[in-house]
C-alpha positions in Angstrom: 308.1 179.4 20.4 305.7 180.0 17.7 305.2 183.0 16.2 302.9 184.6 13.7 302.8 187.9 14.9 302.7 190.7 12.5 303.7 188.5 9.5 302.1 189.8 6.4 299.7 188.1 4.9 300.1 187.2 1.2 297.0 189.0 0.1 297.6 192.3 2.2 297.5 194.9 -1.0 294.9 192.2 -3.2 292.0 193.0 -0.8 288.3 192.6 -2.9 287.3 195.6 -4.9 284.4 195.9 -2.5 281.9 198.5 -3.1 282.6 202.0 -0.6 279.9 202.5 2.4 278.2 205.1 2.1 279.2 207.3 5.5 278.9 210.9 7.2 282.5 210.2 8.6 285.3 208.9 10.1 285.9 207.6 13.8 289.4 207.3 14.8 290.2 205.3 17.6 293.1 206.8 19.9 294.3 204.2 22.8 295.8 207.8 24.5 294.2 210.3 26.6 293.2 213.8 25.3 295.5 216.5 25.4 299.2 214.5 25.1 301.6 215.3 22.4 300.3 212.3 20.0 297.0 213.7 20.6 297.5 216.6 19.6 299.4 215.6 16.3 296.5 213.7 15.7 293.8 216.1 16.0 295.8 218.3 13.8 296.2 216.1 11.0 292.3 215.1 11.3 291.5 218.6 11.0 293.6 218.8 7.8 292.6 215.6 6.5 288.6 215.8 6.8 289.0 218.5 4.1 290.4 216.2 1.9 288.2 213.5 2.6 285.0 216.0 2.7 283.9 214.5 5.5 284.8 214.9 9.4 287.4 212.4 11.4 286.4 212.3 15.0 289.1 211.4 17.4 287.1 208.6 20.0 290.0 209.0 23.0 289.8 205.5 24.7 293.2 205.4 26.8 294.4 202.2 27.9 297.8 200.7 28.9 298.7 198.7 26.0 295.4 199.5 23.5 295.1 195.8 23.0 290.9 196.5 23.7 290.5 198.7 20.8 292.0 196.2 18.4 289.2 193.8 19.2 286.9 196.8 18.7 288.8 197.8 15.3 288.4 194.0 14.5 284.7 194.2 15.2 283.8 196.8 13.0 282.6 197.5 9.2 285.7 197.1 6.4 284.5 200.6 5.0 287.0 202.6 6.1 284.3 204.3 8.8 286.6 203.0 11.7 290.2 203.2 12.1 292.7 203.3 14.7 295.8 204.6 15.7 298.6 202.1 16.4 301.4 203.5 18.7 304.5 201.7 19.2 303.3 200.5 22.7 300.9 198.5 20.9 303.0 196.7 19.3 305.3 196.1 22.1 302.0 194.5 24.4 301.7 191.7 21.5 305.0 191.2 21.4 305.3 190.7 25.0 302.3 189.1 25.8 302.8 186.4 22.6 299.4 187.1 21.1 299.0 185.7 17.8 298.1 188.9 15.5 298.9 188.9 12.1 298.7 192.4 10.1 296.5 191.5 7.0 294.2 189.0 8.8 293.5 191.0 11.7 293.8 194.1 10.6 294.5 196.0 7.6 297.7 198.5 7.5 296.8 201.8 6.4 300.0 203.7 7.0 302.9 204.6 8.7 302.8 208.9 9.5 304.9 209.8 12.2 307.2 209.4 15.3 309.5 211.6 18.1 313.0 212.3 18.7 314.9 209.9 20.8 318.5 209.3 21.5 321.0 209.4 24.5 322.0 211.7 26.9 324.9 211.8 29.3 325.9 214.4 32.1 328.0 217.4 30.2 331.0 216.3 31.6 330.7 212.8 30.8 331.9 211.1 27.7 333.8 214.3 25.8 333.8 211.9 23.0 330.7 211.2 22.5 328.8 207.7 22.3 332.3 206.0 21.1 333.1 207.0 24.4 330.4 205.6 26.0 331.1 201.8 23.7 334.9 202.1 24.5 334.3 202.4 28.7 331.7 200.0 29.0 333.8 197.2 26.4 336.7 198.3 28.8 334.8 197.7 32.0 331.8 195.3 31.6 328.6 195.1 33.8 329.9 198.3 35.4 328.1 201.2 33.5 324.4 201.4 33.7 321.9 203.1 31.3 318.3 204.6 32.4 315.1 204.5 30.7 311.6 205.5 31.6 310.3 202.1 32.5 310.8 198.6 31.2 310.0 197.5 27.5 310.0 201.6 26.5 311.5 202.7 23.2 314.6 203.8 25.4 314.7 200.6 27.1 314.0 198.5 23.8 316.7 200.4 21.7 319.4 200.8 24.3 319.1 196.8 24.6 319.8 196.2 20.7 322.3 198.5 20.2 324.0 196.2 23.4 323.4 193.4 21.6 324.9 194.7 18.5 328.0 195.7 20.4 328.3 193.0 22.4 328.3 195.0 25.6 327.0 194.2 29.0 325.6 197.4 31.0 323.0 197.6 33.8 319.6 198.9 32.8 317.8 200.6 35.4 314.2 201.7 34.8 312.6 205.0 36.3 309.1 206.2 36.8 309.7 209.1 34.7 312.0 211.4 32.8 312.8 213.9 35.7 313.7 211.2 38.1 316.2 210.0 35.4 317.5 213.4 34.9 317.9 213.8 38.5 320.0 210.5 39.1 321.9 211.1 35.9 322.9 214.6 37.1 323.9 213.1 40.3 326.1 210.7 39.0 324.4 207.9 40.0 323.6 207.0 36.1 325.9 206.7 33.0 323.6 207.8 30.3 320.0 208.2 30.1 318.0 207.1 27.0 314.4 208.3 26.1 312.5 211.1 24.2 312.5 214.5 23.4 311.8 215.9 26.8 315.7 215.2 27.4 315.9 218.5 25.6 315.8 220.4 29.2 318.5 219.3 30.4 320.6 219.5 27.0 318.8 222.8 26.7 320.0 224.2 30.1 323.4 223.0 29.7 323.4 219.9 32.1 323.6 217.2 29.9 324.5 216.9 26.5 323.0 214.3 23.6 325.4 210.9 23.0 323.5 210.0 19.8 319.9 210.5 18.0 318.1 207.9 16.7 316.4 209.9 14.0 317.0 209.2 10.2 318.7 212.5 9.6 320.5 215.0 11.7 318.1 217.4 13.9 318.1 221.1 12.5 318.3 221.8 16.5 321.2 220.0 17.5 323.3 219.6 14.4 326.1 218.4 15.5 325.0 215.0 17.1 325.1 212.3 15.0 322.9 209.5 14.1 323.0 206.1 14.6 323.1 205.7 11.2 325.9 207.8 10.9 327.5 205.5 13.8 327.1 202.8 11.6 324.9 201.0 12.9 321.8 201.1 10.2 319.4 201.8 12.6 316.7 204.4 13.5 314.0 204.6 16.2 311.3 207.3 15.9 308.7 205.1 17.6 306.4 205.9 14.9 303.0 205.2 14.5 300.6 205.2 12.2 297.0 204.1 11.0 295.2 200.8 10.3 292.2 199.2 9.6 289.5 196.8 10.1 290.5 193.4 8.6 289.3 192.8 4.5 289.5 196.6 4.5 288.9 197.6 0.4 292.4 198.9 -1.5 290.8 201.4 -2.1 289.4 203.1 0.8 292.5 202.5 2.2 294.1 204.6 -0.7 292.1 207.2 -0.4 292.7 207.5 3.5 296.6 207.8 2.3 296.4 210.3 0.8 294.0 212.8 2.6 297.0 211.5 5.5 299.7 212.5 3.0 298.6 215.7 1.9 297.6 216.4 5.7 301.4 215.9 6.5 302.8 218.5 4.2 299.9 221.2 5.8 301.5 224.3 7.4 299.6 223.4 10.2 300.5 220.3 11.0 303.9 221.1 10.4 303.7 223.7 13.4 302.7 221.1 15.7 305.2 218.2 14.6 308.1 220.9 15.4 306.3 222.3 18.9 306.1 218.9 19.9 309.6 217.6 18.6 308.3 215.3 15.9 309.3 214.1 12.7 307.7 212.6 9.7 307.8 209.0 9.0 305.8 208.3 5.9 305.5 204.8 5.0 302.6 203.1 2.6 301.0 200.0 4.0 303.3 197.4 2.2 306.5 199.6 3.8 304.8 200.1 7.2 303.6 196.4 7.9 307.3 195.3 7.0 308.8 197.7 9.4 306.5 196.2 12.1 307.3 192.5 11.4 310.7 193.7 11.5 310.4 195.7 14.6 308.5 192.9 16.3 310.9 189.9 15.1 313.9 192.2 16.5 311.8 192.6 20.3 310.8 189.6 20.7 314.4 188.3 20.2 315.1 190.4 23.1 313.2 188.4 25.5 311.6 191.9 27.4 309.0 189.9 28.8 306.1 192.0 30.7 306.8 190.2 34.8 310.2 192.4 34.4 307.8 195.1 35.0 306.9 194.5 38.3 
């Protein structure tokens, strides 16, 4: 199949030096519902960043599934920098699955990359004493015969868990869940190897019952310091599901600029850094050349996966 999603366009950072609409503010378009942990991140660092900007950014919560609707809306509106949205990793997974043709550059402008969670793998406490070799060393031994849990199918668990099968060549049984406790809870029982997902694995780590395998964060976590990463495992990847902002298509250099850096400066704000730890978030600063790489990458590397969206049902 045909694909031209998320490929560059050649004139991504050579946008016109178009004249700057004059405005009274921002409207940041959030696919999420208010009061969730992105939301919250997000509020924070509009707060922070309207100072810079010397203007307000209003959050405009519109929560659907995938957010696929507010990219027609973000497509629809003035290159001025007065509307921009936030692009979650779900987003990107909907295209992906769904085969739409969106390329980043011609449909919409990348603004940034600013953030994403803590994920990794959990098993029960008594489980693997070795860690996640032990996990790769039963399930090469026995094939087809451990099984792995995620929240859902296509999810950042379900999605990493299947490359790093890939890249070991393993065959294990993926089976989705509704949510994280109901994971927990068959994991506990023993009716689940290992458990991959977000942050809010921390209770059950926290409380003693389960213990992490691996984190998929660039760098060690400050709160569990002695779990490695799975760059550290060697296997040159990281997943933070991060997200970040873009544009309207033909969006101006600089007005995209000078969102970067009331973002940037946002970032490194006392405040914001409160928040990011409450909620178990880490910085992932990217400009728009880095972050619309990352998602061509990201999405090439899905896509190869074949997580189509009837495995839902």
């Amino acid at each position: 199949m045909k694909r031209r999603l998320f490929l560059t366009s050649a004139g991504l950072l050579a946008v016109p030096n178009l004249a700057l609409a004059q405005k009274s503010g921002v409207t940041l378009l959030v696919p999420f519902a208010e009061g969730g942990a992105t939301d919250q991140l997000m509020r924070a660092l509009a707060k922070s960043a309207s100072k810079a900007l010397g203007h307000e950014i209003r959050l405009e919560n519109k929560p659907s599934r995938a957010g696929l609707r507010l990219l027609s809306q973000l497509r629809a509106a003035p290159p001025d920098g007065s509307v921009v949205m936030l692009f979650p990793v779900v987003t990107l997974h909907a295209l992906v699955e769904r085969g739409v043709d969106f390329t980043m550059g011609r449909d919409a402008t990348p603004i940034m990359c600013l953030a994403g969670g803590t994920y990794g793998v959990i098993a029960k406490a008594d489980r693997f004493p070795g860690g996640w070799r032990d996990f790769v060393a039963e399930a090469r031994q026995k094939p087809g015969q451990l099984s792995f849990g995620s929240i859902g199918v296509g999810s950042v668990g379900h999605v990493t868990m299947s490359r790093l099968m890939v890249k070991e060549s393993l065959q294990a049984v993926h089976l989705p869940f509704r949510g994280a406790a109901d994971c927990v809870e068959a994991l506990m029982a023993g009716d689940l190897d290992v458990m991959a997902g977000g942050a809010r694995l921390h209770v059950a780590v926290d409380q003693g019952d389960a213990r992490w395998l691996s984190l998929w964060s660039p760098q060690r976590n400050p709160r569990w310091p002695d779990v490695p990463t799975l760059v550290e495992l060697g296997y040159g990847l990281t997943e933070t599901a991060p997200f970040g902002l873009i544009g309207p298509p033909n969006m101006p250099a600089a007005e995209r600029q000078r969102l970067e850096a009331a973002f940037t400066a946002a970032l490194r704000a006392p405040s914001v850094k409160a928040v990011m730890t409450r909620l178990g978030m880490t910085e992932d600063l990217r400009d728009a050349k880095a972050y619309a790489a990352y998602l061509a990458a990201a999405a090439g590397e899905e896509a190869a996966l074949g997580l189509r969206p009837e495995a839902r049902q």
